[in-house]
DSSP file (Angstrom, degrees, kcal/mol; ACC not computed):
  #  RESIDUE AA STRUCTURE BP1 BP2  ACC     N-H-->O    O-->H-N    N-H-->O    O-->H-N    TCO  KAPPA ALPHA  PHI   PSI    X-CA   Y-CA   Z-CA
    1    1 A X              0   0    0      0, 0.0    18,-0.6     0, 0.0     2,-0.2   0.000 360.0 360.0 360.0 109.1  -26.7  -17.9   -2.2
    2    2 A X  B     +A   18   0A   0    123,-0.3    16,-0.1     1,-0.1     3,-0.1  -0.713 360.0 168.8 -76.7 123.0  -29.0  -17.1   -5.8
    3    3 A X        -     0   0    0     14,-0.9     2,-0.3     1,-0.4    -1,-0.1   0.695  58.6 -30.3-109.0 -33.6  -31.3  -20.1   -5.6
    4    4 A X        -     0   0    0     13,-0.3    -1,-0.4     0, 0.0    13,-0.3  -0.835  65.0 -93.6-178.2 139.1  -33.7  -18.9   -8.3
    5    5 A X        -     0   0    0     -2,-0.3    11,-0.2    11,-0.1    -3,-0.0  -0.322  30.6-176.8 -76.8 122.1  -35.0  -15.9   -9.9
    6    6 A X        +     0   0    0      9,-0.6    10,-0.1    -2,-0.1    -1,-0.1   0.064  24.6 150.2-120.5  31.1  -38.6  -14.6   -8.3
    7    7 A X        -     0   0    0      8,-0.2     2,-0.3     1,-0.1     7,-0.1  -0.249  35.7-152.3 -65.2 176.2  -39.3  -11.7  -10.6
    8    8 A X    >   -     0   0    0      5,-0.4     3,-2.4     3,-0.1     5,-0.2  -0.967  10.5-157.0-128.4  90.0  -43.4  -11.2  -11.0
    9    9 A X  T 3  S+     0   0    0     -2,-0.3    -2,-0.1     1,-0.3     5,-0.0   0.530  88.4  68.2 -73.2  13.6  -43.6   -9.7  -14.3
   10   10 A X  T 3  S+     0   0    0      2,-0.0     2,-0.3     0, 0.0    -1,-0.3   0.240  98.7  65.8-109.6  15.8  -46.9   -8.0  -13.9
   11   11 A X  S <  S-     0   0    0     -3,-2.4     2,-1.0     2,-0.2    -3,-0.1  -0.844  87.0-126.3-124.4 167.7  -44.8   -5.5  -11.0
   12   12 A X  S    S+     0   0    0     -2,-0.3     2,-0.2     2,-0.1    -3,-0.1  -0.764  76.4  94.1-128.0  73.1  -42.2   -3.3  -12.2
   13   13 A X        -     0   0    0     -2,-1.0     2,-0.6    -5,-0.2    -5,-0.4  -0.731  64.4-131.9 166.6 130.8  -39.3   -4.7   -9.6
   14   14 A X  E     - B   0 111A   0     97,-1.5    97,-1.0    -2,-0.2     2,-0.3  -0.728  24.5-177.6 -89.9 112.0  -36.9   -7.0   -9.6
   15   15 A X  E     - B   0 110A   0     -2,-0.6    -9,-0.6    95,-0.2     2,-0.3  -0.796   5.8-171.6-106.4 155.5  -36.4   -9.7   -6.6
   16   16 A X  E     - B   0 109A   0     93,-1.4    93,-2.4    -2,-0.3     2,-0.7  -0.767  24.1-118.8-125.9 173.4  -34.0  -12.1   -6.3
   17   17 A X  E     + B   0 108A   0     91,-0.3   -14,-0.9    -2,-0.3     2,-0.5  -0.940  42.5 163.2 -81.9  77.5  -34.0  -15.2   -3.3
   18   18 A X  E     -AB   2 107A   0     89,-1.8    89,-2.6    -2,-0.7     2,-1.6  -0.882  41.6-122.8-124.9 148.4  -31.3  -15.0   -1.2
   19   19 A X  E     + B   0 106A   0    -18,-0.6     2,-0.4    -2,-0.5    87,-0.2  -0.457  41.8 178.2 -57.5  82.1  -30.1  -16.5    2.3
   20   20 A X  E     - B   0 105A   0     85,-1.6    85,-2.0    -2,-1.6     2,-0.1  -0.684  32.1 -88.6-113.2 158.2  -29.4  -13.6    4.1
   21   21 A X  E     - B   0 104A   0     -2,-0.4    17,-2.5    83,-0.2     2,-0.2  -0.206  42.2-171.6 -68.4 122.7  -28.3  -13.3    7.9
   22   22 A X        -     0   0    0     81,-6.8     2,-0.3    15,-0.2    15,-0.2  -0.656   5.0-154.9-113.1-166.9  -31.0  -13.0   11.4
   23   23 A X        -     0   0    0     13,-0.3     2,-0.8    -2,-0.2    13,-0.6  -0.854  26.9 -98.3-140.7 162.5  -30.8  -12.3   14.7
   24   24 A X  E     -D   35   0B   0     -2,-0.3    11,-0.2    11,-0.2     2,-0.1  -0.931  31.4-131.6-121.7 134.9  -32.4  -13.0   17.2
   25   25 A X  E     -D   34   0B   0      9,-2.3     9,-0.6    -2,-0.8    66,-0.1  -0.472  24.9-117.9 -74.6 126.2  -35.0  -10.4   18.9
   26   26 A X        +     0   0    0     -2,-0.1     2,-0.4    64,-0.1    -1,-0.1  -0.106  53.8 158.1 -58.8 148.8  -35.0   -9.6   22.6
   27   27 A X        -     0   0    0      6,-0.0     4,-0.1    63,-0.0     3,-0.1  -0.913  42.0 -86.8-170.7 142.1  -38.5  -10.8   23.8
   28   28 A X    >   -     0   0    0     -2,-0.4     3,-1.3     1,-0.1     2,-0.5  -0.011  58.5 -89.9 -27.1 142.0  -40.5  -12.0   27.2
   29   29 A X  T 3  S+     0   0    0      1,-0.2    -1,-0.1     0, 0.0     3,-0.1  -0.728 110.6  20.8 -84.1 146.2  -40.3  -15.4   28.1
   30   30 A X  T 3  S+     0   0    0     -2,-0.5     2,-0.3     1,-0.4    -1,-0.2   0.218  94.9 124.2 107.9  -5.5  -42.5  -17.9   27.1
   31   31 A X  S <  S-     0   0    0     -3,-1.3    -1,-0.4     1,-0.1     3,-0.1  -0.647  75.3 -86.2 -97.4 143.7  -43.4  -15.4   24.2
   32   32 A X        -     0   0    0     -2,-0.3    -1,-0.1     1,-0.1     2,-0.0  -0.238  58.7 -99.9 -45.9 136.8  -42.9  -16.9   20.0
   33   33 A X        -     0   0    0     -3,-0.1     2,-0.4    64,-0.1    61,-0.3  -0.276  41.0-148.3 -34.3 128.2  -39.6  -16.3   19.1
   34   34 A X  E     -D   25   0B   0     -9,-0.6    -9,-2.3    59,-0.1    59,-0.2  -0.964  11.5-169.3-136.3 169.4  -38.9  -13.2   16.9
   35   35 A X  E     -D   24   0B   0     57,-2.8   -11,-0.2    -2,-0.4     2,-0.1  -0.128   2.9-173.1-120.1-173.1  -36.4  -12.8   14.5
   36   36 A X        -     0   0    0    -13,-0.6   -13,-0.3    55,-0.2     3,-0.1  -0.117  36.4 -82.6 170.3 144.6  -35.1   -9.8   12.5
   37   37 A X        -     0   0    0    -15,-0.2     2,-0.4     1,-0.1   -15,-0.2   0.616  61.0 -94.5  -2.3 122.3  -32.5   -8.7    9.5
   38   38 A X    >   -     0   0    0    -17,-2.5     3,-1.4     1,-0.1     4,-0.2  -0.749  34.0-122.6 -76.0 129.5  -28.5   -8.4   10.8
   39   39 A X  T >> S+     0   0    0     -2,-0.4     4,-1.3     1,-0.2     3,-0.5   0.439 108.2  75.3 -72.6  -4.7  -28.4   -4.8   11.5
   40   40 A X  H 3> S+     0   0    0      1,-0.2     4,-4.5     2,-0.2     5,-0.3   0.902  87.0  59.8 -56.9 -40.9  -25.2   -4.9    8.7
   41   41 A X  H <> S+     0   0    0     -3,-1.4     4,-1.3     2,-0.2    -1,-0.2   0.852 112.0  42.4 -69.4 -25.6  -27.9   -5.2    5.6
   42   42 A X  H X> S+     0   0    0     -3,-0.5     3,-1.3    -4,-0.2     4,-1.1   0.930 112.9  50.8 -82.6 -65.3  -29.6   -1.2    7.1
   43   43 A X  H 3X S+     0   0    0     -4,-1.3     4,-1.1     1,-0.3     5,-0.3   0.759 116.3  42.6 -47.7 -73.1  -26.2    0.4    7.7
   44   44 A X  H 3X S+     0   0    0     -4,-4.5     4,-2.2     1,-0.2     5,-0.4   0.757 115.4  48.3 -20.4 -55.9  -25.3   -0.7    4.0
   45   45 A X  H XX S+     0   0    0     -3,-1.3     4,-2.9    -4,-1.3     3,-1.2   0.983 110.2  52.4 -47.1 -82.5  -28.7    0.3    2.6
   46   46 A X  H 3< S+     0   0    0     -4,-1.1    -2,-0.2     1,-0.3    -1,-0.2   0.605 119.1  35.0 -57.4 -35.9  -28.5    3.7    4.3
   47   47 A X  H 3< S+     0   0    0     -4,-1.1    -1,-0.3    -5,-0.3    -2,-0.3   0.583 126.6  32.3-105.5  11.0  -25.2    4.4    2.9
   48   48 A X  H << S+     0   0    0     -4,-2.2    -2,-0.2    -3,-1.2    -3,-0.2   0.531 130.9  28.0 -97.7 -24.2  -25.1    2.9   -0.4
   49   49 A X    ><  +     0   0    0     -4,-2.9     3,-0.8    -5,-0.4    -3,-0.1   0.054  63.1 140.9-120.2  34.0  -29.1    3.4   -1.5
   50   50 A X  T 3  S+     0   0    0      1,-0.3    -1,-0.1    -4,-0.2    -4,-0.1   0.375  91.2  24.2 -74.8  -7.1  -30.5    6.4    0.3
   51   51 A X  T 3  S+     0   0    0      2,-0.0    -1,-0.3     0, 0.0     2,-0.2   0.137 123.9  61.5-145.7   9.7  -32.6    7.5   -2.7
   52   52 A X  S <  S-     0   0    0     -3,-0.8    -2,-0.1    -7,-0.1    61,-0.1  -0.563  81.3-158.8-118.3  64.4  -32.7    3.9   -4.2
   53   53 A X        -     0   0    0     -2,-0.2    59,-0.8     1,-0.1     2,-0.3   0.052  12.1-155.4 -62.7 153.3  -34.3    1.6   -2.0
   54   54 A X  E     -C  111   0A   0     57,-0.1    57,-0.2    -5,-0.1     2,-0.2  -0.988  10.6-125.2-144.9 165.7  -34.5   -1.8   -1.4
   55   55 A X  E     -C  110   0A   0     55,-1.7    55,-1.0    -2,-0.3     2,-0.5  -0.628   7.7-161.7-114.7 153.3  -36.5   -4.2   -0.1
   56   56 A X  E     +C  109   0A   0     -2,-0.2     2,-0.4    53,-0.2    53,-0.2  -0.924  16.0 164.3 -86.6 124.2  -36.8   -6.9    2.3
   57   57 A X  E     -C  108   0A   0     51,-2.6    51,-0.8    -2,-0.5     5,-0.4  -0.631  41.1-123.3-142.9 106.0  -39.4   -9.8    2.5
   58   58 A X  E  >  -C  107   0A   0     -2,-0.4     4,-2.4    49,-0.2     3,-0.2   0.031  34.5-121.4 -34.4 122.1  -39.3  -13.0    4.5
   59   59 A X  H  > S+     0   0    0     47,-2.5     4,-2.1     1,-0.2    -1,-0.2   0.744 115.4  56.7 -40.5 -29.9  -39.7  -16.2    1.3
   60   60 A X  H  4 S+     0   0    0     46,-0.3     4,-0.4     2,-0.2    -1,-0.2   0.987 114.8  31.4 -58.6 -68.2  -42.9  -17.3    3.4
   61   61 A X  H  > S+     0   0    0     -3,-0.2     4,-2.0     1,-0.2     5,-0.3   0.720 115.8  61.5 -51.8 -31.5  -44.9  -13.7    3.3
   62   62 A X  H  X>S+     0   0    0     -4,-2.4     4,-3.7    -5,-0.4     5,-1.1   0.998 111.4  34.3 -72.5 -57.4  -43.3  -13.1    0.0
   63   63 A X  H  <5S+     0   0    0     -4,-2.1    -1,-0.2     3,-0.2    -2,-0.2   0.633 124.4  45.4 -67.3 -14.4  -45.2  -16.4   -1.7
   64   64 A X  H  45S+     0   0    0     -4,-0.4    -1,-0.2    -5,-0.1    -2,-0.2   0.946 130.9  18.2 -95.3 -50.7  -48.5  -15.9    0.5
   65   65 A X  H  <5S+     0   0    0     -4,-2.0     8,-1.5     6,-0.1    -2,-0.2   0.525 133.5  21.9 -94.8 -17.5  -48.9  -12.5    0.1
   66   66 A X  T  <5S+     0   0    0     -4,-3.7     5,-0.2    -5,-0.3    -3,-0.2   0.833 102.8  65.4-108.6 -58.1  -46.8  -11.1   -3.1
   67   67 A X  S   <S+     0   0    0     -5,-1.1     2,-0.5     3,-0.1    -4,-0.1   0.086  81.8  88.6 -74.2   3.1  -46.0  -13.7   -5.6
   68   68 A X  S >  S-     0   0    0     -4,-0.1     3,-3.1   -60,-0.1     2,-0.2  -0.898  82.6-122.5 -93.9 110.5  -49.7  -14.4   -6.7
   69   69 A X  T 3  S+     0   0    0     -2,-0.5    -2,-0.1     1,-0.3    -1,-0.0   0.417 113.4  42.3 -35.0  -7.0  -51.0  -12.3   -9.5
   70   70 A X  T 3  S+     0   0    0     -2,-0.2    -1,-0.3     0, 0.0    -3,-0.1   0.303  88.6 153.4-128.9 -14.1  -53.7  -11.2   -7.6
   71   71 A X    <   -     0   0    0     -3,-3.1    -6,-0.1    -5,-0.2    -5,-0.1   0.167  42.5-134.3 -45.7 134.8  -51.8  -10.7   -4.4
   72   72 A X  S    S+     0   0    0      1,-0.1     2,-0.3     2,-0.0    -6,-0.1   0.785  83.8  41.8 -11.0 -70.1  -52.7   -8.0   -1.5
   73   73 A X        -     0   0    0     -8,-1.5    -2,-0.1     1,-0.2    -1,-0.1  -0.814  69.4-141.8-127.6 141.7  -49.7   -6.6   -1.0
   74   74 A X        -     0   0    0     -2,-0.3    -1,-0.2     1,-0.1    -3,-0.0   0.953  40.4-104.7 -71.3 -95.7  -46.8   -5.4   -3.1
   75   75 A X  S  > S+     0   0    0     -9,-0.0     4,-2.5    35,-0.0   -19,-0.2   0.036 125.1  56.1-168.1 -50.2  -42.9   -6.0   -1.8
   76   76 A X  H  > S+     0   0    0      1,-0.2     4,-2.4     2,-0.2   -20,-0.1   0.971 113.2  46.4 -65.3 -45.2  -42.9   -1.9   -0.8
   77   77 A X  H  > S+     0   0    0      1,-0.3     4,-1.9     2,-0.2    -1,-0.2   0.921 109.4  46.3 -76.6 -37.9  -46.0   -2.8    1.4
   78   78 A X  H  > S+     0   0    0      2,-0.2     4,-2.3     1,-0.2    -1,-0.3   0.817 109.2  53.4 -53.9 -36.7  -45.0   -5.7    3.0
   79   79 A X  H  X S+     0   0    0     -4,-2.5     4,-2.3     1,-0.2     5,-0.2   0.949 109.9  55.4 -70.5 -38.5  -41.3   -4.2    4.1
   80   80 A X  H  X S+     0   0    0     -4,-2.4     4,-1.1     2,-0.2    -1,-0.2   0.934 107.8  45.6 -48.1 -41.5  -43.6   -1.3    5.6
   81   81 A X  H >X S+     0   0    0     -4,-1.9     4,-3.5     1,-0.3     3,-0.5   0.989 117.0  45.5 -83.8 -37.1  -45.8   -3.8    7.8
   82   82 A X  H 3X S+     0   0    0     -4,-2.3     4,-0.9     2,-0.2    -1,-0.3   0.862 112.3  49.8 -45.9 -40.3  -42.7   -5.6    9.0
   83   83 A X  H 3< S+     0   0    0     -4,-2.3     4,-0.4     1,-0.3    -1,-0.2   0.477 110.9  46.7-105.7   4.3  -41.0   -2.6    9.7
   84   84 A X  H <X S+     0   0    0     -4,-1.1     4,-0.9    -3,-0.5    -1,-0.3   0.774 117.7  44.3 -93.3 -62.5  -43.9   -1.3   11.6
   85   85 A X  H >X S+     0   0    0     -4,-3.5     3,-5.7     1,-0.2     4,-1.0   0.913 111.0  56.4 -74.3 -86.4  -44.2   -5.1   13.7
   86   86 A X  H 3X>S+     0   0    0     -4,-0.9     4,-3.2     1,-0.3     5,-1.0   0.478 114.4  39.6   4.7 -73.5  -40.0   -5.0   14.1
   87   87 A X  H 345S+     0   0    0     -4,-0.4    -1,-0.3     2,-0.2    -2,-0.2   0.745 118.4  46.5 -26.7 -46.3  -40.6   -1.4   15.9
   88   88 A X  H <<5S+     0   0    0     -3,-5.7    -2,-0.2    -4,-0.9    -1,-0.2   0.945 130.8  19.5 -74.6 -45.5  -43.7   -2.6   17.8
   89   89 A X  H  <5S-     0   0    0     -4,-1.0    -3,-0.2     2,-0.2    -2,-0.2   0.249 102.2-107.2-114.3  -0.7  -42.0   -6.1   19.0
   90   90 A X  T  <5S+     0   0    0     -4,-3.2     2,-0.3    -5,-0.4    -3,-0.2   0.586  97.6  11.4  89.5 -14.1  -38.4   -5.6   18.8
   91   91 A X  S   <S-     0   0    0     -5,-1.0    -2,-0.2    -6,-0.1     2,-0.2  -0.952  81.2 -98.9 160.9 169.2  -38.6   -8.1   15.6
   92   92 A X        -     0   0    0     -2,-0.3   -57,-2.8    -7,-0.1     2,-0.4  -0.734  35.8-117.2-117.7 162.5  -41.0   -9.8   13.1
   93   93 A X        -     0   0    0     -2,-0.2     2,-0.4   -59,-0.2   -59,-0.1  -0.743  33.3-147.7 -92.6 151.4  -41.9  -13.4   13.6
   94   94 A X    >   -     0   0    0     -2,-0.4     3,-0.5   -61,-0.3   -61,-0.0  -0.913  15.2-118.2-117.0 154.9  -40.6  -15.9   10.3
   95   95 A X  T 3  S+     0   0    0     -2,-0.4   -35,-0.1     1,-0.2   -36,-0.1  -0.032  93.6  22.8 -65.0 155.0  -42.4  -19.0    8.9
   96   96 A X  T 3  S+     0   0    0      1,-0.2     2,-0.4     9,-0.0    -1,-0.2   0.611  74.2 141.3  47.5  27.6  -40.3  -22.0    9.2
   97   97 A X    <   -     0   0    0     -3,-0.5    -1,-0.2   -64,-0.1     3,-0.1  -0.809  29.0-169.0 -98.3 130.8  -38.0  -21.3   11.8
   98   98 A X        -     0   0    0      1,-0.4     3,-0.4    -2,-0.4    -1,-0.1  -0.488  58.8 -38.3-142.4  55.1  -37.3  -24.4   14.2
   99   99 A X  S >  S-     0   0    0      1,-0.1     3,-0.7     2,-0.1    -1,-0.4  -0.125  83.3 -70.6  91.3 158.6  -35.3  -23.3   17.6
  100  100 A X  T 3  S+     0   0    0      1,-0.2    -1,-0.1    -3,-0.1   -76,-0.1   0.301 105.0  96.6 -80.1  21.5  -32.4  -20.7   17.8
  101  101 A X  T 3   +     0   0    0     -3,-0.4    -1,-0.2    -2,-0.2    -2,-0.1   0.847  62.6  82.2 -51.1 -43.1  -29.7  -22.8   15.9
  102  102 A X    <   -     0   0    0     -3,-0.7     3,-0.1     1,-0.1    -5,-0.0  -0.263  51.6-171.8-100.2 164.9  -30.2  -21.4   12.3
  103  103 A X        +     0   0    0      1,-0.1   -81,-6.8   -80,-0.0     2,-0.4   0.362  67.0  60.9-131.5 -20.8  -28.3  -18.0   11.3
  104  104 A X  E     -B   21   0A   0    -83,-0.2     2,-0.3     2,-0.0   -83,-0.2  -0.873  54.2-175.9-111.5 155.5  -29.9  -17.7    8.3
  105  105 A X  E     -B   20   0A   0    -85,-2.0   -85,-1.6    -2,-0.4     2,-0.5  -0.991  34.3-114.8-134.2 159.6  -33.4  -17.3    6.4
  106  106 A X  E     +B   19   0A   0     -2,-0.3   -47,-2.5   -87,-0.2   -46,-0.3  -0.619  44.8 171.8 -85.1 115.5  -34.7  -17.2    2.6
  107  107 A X  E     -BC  18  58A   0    -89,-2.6   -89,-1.8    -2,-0.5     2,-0.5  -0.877  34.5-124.7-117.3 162.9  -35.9  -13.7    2.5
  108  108 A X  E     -BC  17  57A   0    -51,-0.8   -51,-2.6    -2,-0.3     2,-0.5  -0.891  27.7-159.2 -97.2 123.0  -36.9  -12.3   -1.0
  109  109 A X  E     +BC  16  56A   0    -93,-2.4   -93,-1.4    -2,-0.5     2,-0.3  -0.947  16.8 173.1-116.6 132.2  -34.9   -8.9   -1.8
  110  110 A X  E     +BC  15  55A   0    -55,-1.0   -55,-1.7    -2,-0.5     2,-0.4  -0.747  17.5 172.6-134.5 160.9  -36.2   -6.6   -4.3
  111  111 A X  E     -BC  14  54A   0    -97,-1.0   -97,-1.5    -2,-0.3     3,-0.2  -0.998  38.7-115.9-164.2 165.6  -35.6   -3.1   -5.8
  112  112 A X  S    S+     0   0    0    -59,-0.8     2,-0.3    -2,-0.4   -58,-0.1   0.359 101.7  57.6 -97.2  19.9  -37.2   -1.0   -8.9
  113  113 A X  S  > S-     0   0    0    -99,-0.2     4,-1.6   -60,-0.1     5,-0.3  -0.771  74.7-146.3-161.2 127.6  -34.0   -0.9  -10.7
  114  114 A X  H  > S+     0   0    0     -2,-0.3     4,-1.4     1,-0.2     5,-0.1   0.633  98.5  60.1 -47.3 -22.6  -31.9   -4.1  -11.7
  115  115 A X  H >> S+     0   0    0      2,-0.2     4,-3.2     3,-0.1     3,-1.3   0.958 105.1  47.1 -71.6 -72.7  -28.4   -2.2  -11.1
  116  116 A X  H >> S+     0   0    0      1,-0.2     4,-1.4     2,-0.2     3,-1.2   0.833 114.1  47.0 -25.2 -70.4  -29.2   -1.5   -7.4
  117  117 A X  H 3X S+     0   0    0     -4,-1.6     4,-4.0     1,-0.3     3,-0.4   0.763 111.8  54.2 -37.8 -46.1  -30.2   -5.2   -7.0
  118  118 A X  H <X S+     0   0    0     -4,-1.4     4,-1.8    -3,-1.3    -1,-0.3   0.786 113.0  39.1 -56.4 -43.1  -27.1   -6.2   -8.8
  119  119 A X  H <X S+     0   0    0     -4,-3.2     4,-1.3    -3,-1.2    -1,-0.3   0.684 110.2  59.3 -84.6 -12.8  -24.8   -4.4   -6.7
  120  120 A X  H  X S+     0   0    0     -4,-1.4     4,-2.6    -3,-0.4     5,-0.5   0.940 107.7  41.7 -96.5 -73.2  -26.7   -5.3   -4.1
  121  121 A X  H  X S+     0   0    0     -4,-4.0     4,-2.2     3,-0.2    -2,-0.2   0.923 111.4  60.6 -49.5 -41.5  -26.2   -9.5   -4.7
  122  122 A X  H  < S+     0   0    0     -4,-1.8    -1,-0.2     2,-0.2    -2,-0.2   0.972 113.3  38.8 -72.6 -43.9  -21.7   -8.6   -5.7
  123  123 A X  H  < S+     0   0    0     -4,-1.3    -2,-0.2     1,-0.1    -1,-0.2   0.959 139.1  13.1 -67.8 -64.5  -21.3   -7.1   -1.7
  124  124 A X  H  <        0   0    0     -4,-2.6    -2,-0.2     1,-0.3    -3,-0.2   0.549 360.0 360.0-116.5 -10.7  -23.3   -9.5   -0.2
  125  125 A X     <        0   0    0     -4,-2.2    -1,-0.3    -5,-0.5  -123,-0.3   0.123 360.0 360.0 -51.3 360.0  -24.3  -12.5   -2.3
């Protein structure tokens, strides 16, 4: 679902908002719940974009850390520290998440070139 357009015109990369599909991460008990991307969205990636990447970033991280003119961290950097935690823990934890009902979360999806992205929303949008 395109809820609303989230470019940052001062980065040279196009996000969109979409609902996209989690899972849920093997973990200890007793330990926060951790989440992470339906393995569908890498198998796709890897064979449709292999020299044209794109990005993932949970809507929370994206609006505390990205979406601020002044922000830390870029889009590129953020999918790196998730994909670094994911590795570490099996999965990343997301903002707003309220018991293992839900199937989906608003992640922010991004790429440097508007085609990718495009093609990106017609499979899976």
């Amino acid at each position: 679902m395109l809820l609303r357009p989230a470019n940052d015109s001062l980065r040279p990369l196009s996000t969109i908002e979409l609902a996209l599909k989690v899972r849920p991460a093997a973990v200890l008990s007793g330990s926060t719940p951790v989440w992470r991307l339906d393995p569908q969205y890498d198998r796709w990636l890897i064979e449709n974009f292999r020299h044209d990447p794109i990005w993932f970033c949970p809507l929370d991280l994206y609006d505390r850390r990205v979406r601020p003119a002044d922000a830390r961290f870029t889009l590129q950097e953020i999918n790196a520290l998730l994909a670094e935690e994911a590795q570490r823990t099996g999965g990343y934890a997301l903002g707003g998440m309220t018991g293992w009902g839900r199937k989906t979360v608003m992640f922010v999806v991004g790429s440097h070139r508007l085609k990718a992205l495009l093609e990106f929303l017609f499979a899976w949008g």
